[in-house]
PDB file of N, CA, C, O and CB in Angstrom:
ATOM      1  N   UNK A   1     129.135  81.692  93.679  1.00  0.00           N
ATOM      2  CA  UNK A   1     128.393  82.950  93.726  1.00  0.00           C
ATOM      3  C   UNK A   1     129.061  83.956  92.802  1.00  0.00           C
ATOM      4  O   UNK A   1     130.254  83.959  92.497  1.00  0.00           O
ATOM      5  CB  UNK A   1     128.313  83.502  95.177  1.00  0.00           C
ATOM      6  N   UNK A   2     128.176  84.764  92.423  1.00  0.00           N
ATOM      7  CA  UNK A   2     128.817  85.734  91.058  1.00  0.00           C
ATOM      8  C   UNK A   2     129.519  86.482  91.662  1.00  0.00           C
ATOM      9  O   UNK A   2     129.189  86.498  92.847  1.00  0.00           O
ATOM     10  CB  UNK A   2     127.865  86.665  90.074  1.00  0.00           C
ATOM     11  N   UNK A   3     130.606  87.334  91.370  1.00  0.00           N
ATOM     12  CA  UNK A   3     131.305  88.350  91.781  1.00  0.00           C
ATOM     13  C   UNK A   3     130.315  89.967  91.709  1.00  0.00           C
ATOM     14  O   UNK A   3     130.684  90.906  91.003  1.00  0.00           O
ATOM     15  CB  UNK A   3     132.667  88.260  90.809  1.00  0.00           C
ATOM     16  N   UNK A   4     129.433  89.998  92.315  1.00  0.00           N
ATOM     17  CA  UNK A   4     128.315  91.263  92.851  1.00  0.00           C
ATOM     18  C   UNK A   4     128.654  91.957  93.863  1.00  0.00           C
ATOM     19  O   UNK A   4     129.125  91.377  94.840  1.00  0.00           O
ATOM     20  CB  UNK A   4     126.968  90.841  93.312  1.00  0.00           C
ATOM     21  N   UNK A   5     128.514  93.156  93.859  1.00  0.00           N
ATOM     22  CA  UNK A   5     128.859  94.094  95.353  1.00  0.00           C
ATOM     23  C   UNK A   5     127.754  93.784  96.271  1.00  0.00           C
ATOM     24  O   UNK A   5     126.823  94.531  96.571  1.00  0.00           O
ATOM     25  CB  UNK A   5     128.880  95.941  95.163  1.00  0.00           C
ATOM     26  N   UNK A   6     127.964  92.653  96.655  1.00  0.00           N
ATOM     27  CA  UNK A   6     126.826  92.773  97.921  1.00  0.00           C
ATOM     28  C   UNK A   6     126.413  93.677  98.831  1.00  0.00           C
ATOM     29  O   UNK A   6     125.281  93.750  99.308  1.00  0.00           O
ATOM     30  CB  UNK A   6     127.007  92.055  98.718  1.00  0.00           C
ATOM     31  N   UNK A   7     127.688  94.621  99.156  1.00  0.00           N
ATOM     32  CA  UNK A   7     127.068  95.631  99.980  1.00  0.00           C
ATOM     33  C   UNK A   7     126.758  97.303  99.049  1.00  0.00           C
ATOM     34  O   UNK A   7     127.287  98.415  99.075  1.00  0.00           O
ATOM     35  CB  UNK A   7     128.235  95.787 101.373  1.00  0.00           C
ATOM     36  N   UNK A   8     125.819  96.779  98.431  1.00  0.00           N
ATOM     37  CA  UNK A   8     125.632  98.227  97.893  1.00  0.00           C
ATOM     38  C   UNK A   8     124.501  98.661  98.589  1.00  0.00           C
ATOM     39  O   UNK A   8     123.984  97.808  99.311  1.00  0.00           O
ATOM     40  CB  UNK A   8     125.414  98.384  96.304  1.00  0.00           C
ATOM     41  N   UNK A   9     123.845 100.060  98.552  1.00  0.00           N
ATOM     42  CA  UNK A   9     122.951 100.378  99.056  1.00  0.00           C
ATOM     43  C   UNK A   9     121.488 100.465  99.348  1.00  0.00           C
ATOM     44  O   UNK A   9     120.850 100.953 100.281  1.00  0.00           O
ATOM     45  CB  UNK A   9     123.206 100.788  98.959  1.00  0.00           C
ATOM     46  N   UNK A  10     121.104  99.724  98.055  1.00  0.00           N
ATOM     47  CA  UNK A  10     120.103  99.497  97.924  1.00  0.00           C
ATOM     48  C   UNK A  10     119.675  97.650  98.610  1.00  0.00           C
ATOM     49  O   UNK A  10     118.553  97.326  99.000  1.00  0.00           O
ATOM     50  CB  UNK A  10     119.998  99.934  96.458  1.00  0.00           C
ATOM     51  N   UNK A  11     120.677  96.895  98.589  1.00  0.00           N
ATOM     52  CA  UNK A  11     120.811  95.748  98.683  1.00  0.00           C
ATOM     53  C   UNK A  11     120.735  96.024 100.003  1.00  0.00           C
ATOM     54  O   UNK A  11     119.828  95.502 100.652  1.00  0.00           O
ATOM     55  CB  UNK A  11     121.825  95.054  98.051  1.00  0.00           C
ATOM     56  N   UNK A  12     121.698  96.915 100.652  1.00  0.00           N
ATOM     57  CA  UNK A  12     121.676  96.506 102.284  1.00  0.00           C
ATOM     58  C   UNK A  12     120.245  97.540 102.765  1.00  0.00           C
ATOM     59  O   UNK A  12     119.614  97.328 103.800  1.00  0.00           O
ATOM     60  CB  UNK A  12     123.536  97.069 103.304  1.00  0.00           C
ATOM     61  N   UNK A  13     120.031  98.280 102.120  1.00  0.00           N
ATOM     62  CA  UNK A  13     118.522  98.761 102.328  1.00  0.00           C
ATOM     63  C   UNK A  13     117.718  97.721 103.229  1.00  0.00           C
ATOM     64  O   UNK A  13     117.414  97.494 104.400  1.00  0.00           O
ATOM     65  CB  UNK A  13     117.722  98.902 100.821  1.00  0.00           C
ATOM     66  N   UNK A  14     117.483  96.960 101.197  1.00  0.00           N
ATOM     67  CA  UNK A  14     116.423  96.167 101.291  1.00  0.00           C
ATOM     68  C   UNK A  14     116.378  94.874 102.417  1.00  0.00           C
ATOM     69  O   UNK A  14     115.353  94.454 102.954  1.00  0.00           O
ATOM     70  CB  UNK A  14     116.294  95.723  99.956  1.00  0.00           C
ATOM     71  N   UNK A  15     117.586  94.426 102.601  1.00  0.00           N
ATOM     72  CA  UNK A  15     117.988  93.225 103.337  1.00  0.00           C
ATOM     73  C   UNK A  15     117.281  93.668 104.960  1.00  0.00           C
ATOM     74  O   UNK A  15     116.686  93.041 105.837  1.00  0.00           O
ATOM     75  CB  UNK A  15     119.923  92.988 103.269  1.00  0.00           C
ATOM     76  N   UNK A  16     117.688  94.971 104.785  1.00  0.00           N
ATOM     77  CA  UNK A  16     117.974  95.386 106.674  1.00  0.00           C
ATOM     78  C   UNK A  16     116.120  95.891 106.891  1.00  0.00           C
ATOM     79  O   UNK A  16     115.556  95.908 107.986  1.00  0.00           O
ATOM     80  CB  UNK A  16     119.643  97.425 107.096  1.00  0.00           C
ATOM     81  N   UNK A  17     115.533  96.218 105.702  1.00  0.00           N
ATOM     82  CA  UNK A  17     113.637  96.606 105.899  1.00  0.00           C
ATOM     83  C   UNK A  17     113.279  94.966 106.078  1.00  0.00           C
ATOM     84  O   UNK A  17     112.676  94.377 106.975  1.00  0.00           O
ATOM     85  CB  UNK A  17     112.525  97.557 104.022  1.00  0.00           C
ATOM     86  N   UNK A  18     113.735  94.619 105.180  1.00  0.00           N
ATOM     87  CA  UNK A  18     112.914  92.843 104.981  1.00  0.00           C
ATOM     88  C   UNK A  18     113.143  92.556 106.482  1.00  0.00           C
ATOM     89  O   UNK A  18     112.271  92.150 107.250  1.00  0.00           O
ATOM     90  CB  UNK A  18     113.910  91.299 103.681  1.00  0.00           C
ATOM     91  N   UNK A  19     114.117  92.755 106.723  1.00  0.00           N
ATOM     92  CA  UNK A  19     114.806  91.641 108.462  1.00  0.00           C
ATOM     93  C   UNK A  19     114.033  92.373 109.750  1.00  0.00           C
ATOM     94  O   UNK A  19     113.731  91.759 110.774  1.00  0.00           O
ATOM     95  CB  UNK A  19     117.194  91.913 108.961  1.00  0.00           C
ATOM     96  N   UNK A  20     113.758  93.824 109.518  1.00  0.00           N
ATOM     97  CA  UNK A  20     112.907  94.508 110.450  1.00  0.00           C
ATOM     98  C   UNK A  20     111.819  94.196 110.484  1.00  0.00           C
ATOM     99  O   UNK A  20     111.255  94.089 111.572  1.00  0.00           O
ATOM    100  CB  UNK A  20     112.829  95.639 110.374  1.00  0.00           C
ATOM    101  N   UNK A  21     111.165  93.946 109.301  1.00  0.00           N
ATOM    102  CA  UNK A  21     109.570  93.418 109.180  1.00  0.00           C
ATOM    103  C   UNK A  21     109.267  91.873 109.523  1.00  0.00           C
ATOM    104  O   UNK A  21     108.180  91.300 109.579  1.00  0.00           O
ATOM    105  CB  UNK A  21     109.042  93.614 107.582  1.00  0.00           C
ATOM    106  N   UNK A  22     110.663  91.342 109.749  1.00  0.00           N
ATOM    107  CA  UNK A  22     110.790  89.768 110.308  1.00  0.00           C
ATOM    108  C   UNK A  22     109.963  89.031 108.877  1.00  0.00           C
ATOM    109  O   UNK A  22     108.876  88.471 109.018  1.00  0.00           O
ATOM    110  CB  UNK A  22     109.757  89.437 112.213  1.00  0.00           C
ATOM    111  N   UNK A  23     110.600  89.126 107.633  1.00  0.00           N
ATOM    112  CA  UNK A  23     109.977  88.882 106.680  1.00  0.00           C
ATOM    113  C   UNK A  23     111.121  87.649 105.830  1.00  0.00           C
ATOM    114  O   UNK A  23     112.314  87.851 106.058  1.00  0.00           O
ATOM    115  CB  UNK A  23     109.568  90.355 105.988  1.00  0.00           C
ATOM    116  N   UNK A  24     110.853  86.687 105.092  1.00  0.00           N
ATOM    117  CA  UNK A  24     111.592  85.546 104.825  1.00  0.00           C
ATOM    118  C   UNK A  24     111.828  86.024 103.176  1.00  0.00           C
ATOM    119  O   UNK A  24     110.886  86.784 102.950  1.00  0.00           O
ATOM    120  CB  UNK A  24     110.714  83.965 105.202  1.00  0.00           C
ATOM    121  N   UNK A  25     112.623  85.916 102.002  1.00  0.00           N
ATOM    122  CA  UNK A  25     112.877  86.686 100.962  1.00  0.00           C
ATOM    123  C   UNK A  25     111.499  86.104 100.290  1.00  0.00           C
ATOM    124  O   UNK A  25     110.907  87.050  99.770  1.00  0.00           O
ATOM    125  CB  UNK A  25     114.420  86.503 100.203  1.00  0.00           C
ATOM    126  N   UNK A  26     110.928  85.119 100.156  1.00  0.00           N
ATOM    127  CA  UNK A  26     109.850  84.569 100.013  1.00  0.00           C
ATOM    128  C   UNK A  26     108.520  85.218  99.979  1.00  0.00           C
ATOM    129  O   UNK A  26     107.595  85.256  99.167  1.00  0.00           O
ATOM    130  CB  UNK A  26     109.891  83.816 100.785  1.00  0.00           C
ATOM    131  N   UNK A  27     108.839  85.893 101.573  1.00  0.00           N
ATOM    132  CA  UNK A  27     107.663  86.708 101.935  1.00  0.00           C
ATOM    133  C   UNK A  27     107.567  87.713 101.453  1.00  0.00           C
ATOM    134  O   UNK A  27     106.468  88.198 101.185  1.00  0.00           O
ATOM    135  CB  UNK A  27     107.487  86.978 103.044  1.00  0.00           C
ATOM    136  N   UNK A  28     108.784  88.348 101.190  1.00  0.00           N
ATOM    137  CA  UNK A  28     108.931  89.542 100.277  1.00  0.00           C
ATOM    138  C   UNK A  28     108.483  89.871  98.885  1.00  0.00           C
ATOM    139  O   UNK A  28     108.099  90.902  98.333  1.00  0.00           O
ATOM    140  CB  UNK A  28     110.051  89.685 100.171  1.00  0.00           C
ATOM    141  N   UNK A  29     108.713  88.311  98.420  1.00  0.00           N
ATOM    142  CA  UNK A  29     108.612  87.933  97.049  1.00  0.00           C
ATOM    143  C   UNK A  29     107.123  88.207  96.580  1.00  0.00           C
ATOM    144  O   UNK A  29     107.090  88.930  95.584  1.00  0.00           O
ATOM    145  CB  UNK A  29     109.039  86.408  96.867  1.00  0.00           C
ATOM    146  N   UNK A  30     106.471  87.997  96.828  1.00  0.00           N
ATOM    147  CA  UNK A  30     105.125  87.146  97.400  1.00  0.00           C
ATOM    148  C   UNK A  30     104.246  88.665  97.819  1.00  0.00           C
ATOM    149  O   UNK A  30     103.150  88.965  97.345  1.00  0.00           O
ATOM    150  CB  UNK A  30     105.548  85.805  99.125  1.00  0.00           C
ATOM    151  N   UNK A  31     104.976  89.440  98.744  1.00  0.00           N
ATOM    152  CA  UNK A  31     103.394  90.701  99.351  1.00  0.00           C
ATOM    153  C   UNK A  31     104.101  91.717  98.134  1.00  0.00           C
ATOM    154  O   UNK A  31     103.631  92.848  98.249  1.00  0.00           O
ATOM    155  CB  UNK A  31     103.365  91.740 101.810  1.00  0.00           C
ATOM    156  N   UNK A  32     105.051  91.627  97.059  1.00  0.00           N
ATOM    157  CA  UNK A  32     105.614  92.901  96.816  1.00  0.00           C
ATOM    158  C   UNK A  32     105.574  92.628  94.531  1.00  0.00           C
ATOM    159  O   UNK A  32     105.939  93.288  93.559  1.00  0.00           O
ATOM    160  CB  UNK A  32     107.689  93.018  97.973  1.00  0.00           C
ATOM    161  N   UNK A  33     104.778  91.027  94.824  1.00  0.00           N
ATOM    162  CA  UNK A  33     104.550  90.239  93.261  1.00  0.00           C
ATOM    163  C   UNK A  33     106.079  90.260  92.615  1.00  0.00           C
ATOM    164  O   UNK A  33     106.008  91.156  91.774  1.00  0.00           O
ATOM    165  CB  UNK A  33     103.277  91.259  92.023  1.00  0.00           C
ATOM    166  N   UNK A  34     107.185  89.818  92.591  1.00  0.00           N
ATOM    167  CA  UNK A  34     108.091  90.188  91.975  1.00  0.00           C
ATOM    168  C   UNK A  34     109.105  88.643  92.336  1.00  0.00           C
ATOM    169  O   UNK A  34     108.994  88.293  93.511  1.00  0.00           O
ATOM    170  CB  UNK A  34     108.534  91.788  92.463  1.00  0.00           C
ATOM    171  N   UNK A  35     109.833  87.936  91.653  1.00  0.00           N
ATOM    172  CA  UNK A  35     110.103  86.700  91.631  1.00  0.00           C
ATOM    173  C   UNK A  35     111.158  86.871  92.937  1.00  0.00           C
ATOM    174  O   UNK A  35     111.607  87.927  93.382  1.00  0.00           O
ATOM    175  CB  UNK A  35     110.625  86.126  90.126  1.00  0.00           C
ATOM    176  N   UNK A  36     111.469  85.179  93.523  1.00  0.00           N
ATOM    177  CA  UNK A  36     112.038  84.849  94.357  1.00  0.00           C
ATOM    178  C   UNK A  36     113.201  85.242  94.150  1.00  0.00           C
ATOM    179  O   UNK A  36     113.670  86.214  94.743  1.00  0.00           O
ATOM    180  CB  UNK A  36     111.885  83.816  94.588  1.00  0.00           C
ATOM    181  N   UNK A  37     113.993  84.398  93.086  1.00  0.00           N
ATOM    182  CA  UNK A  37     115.064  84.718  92.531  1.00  0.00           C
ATOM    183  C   UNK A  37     115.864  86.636  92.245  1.00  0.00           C
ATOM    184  O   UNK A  37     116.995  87.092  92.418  1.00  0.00           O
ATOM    185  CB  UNK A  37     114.671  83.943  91.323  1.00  0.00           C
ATOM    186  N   UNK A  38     114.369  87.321  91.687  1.00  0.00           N
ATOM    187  CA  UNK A  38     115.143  88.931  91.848  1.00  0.00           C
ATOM    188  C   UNK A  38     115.088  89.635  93.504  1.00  0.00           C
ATOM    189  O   UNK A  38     115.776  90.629  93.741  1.00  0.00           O
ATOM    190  CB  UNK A  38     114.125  90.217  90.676  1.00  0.00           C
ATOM    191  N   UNK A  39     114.552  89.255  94.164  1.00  0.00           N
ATOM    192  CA  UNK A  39     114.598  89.439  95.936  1.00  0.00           C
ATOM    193  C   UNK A  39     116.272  88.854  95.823  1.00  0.00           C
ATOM    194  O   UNK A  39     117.161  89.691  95.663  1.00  0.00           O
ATOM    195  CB  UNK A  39     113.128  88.128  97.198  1.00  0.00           C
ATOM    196  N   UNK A  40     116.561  87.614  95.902  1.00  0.00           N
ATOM    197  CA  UNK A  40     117.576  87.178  96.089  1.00  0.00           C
ATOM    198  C   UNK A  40     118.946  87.885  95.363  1.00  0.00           C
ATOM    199  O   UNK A  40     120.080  87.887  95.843  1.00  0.00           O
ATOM    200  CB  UNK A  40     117.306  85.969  95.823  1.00  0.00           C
ATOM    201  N   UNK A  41     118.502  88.505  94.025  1.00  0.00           N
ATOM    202  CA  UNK A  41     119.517  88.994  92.825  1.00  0.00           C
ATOM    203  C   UNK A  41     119.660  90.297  93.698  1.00  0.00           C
ATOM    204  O   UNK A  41     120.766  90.744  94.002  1.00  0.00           O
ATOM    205  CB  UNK A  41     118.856  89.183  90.940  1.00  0.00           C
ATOM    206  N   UNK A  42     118.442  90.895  94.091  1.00  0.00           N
ATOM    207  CA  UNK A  42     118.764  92.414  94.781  1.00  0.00           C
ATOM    208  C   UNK A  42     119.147  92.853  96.129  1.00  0.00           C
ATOM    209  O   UNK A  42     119.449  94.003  96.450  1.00  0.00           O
ATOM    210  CB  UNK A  42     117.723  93.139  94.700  1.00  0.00           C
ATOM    211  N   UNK A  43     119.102  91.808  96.888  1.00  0.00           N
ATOM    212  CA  UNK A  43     119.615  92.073  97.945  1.00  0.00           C
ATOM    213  C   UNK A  43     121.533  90.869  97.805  1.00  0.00           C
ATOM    214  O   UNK A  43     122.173  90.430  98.760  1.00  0.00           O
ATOM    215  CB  UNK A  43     118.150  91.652  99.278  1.00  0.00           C
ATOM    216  N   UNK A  44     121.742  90.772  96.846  1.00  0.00           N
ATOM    217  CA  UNK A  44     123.109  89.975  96.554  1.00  0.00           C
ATOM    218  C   UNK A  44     123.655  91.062  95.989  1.00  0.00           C
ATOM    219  O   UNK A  44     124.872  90.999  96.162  1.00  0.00           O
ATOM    220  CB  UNK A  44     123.142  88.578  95.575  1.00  0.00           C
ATOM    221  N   UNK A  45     123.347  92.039  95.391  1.00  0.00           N
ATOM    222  CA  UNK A  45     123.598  93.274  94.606  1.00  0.00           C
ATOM    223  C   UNK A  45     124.080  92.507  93.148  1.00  0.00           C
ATOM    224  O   UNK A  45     125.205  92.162  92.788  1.00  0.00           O
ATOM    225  CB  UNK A  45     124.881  94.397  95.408  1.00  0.00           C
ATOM    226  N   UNK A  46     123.349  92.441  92.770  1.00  0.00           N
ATOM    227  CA  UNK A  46     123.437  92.175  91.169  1.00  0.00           C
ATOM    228  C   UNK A  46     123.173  93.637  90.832  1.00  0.00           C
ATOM    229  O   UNK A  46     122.309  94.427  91.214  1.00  0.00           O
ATOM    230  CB  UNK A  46     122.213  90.969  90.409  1.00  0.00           C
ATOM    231  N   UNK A  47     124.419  93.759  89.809  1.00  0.00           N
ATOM    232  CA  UNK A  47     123.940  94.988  88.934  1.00  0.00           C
ATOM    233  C   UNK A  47     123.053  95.522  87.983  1.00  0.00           C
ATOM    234  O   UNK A  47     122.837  96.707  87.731  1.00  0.00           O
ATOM    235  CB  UNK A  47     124.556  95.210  88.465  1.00  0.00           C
ATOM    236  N   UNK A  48     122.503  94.387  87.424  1.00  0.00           N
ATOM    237  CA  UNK A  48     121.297  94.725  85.847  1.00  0.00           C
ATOM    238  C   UNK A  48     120.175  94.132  86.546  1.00  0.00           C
ATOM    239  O   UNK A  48     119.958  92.921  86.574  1.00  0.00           O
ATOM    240  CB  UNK A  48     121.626  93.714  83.936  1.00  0.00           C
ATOM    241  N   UNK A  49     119.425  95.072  87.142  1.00  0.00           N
ATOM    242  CA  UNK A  49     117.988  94.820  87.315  1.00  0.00           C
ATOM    243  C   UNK A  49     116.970  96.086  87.255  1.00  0.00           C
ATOM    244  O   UNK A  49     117.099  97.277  87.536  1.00  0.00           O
ATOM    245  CB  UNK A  49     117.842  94.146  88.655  1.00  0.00           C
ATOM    246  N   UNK A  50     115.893  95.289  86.761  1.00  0.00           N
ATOM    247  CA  UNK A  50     114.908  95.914  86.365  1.00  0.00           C
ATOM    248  C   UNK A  50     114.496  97.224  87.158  1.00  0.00           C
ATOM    249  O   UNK A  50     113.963  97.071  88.256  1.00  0.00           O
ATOM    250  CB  UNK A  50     113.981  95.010  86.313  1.00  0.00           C
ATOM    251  N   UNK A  51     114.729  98.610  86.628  1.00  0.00           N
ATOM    252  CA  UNK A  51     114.326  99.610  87.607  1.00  0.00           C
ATOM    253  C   UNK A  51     112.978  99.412  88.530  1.00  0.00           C
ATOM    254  O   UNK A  51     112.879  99.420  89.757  1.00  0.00           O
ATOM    255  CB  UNK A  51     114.175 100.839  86.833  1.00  0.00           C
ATOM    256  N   UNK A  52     111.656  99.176  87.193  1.00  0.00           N
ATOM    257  CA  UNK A  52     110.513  98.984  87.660  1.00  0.00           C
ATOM    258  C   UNK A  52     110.239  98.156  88.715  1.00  0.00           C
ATOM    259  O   UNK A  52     109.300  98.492  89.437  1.00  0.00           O
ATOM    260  CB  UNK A  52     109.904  98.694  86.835  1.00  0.00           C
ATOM    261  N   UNK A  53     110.962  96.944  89.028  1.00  0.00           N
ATOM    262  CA  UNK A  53     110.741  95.935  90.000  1.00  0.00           C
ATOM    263  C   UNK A  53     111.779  96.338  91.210  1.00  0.00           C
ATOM    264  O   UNK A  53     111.476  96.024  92.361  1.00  0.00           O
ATOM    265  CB  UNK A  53     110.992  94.401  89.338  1.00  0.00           C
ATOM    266  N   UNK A  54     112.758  96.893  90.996  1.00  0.00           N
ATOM    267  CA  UNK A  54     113.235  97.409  91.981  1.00  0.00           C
ATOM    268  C   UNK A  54     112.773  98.841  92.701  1.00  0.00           C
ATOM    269  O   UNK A  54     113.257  99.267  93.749  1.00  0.00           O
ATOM    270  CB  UNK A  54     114.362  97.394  91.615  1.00  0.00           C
ATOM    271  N   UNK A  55     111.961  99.347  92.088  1.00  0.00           N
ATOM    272  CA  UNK A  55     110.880  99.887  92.794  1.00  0.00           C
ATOM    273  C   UNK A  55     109.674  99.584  93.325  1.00  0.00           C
ATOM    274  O   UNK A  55     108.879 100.347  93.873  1.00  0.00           O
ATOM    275  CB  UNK A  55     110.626 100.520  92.337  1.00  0.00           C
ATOM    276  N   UNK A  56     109.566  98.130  93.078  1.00  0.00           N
ATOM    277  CA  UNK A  56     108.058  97.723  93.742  1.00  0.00           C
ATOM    278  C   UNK A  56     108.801  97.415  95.053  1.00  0.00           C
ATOM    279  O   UNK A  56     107.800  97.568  95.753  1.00  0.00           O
ATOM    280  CB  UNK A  56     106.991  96.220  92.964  1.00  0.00           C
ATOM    281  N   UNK A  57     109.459  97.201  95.663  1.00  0.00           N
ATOM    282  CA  UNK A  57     110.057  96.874  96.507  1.00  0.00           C
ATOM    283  C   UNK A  57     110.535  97.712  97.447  1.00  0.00           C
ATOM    284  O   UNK A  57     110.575  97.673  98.677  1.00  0.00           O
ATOM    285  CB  UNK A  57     110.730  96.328  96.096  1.00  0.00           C
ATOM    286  N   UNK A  58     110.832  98.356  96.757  1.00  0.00           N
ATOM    287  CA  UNK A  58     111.217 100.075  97.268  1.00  0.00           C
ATOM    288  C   UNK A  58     109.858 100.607  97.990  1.00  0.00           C
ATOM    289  O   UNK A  58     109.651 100.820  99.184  1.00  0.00           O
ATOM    290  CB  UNK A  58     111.606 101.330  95.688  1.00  0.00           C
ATOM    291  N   UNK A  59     108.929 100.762  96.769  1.00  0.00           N
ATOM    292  CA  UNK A  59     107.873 101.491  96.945  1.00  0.00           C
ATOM    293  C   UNK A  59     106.695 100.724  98.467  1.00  0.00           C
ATOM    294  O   UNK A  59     105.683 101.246  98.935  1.00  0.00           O
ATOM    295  CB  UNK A  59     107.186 101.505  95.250  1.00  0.00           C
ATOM    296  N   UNK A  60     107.256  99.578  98.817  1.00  0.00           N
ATOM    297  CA  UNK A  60     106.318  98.297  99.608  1.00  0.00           C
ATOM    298  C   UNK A  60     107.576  98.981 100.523  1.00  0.00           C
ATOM    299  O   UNK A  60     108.403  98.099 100.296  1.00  0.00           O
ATOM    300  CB  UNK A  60     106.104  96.119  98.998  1.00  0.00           C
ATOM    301  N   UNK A  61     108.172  99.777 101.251  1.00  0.00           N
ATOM    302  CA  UNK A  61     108.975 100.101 102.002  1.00  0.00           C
ATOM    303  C   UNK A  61     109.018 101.313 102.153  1.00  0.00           C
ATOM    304  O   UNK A  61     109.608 101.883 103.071  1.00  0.00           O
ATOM    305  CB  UNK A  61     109.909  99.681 101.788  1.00  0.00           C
ATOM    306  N   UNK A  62     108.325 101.896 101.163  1.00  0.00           N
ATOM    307  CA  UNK A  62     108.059 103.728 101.598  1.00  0.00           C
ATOM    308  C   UNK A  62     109.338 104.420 100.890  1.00  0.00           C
ATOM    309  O   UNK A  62     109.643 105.608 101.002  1.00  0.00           O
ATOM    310  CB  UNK A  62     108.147 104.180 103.702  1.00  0.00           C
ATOM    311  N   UNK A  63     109.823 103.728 100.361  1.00  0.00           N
ATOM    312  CA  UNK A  63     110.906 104.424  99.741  1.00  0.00           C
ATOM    313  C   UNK A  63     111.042 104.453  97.854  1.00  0.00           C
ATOM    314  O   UNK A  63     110.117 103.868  97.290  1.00  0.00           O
ATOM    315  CB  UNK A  63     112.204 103.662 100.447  1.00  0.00           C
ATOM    316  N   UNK A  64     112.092 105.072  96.960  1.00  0.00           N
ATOM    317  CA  UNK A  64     111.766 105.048  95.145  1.00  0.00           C
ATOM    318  C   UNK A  64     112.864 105.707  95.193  1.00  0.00           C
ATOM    319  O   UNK A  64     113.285 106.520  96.017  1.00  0.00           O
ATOM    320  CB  UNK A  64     110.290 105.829  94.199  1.00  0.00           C
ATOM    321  N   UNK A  65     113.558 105.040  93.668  1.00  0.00           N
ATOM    322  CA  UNK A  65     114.685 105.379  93.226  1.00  0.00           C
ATOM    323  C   UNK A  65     114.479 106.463  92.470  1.00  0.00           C
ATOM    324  O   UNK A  65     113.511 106.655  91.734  1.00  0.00           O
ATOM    325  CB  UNK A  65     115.307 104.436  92.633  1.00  0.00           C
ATOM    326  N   UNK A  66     115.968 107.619  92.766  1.00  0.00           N
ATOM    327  CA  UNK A  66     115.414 108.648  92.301  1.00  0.00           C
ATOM    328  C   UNK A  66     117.089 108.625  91.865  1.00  0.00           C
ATOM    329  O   UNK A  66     118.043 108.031  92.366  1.00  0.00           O
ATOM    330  CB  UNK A  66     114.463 109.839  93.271  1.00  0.00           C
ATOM    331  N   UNK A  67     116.965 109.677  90.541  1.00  0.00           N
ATOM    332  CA  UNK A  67     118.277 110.544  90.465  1.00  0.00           C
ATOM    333  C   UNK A  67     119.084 111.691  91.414  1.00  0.00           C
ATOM    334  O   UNK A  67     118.560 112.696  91.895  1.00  0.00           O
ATOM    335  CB  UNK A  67     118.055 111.177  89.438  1.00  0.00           C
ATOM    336  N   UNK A  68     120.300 111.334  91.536  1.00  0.00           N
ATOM    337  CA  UNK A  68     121.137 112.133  92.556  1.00  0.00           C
ATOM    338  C   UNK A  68     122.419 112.797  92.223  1.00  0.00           C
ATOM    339  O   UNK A  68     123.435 112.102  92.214  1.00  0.00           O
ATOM    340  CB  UNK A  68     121.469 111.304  93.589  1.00  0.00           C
ATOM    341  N   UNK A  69     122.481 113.877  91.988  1.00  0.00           N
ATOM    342  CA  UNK A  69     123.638 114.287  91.201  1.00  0.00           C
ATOM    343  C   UNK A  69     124.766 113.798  92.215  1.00  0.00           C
ATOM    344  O   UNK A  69     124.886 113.661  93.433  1.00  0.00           O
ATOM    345  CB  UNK A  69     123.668 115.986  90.804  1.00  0.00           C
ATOM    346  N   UNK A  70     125.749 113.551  90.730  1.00  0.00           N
ATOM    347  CA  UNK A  70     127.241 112.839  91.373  1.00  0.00           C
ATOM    348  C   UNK A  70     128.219 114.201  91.766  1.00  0.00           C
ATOM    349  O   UNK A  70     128.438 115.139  91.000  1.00  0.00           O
ATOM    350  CB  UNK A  70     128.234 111.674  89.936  1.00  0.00           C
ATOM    351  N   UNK A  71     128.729 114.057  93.126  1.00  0.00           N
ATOM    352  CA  UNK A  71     129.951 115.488  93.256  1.00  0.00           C
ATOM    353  C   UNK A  71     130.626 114.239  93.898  1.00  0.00           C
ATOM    354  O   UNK A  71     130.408 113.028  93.875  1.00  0.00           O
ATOM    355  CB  UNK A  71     129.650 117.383  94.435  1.00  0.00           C
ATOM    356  N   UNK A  72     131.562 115.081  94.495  1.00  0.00           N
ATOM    357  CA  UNK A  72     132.812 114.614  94.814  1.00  0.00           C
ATOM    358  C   UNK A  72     133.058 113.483  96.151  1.00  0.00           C
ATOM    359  O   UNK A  72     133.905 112.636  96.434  1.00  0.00           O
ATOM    360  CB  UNK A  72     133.543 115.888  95.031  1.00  0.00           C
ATOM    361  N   UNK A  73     131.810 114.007  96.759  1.00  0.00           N
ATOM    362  CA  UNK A  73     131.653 112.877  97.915  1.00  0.00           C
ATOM    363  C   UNK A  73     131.043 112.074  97.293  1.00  0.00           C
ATOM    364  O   UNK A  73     130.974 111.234  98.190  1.00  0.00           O
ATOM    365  CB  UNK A  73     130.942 113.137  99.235  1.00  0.00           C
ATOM    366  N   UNK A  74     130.608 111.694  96.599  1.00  0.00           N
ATOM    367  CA  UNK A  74     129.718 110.411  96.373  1.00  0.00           C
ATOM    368  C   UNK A  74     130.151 109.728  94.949  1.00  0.00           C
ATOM    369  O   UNK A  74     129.531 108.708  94.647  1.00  0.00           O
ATOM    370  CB  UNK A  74     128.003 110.846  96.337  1.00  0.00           C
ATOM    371  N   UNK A  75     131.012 110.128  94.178  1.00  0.00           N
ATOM    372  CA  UNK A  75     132.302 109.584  93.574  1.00  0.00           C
ATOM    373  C   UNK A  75     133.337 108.823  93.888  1.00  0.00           C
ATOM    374  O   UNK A  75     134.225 108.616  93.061  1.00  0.00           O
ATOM    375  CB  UNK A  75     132.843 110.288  93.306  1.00  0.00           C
TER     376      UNK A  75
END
């Protein structure tokens, strides 16, 4: 397995909506059009992925990546 921050935030987001909706990464794959493999890349926290598709996913969850200014707590 690649050396990825698995627990980043968006990853444990997505992991913890998918598991509430009792949904298989498959299923995710599949109601949200976006490949098996990037479900799997984004909830593993791979770093280089596609904003756009990581917002379909987002967006199939009520949620969208937005800009957040960096201060000192979140540094």
């Amino acid at each position: 397995m690649k050396n990825w921050k698995r627990h980043n935030p968006i990853a444990d987001y997505v992991r913890k909506q998918r598991k509430a909706g009792k949904m298989t990464q498959l299923e995710l794959a599949d109601l949200t059009g976006v490949g098996l493999r990037f479900v799997r890349d984004l909830e593993q926290g791979k770093l280089n992925l596609m904003t756009d598709k990581v917002n379909q996913i987002l967006i199939f969850f009520g949620s969208t990546l937005k800009p957040q200014p960096i201060n000192d707590a979140t540094s």
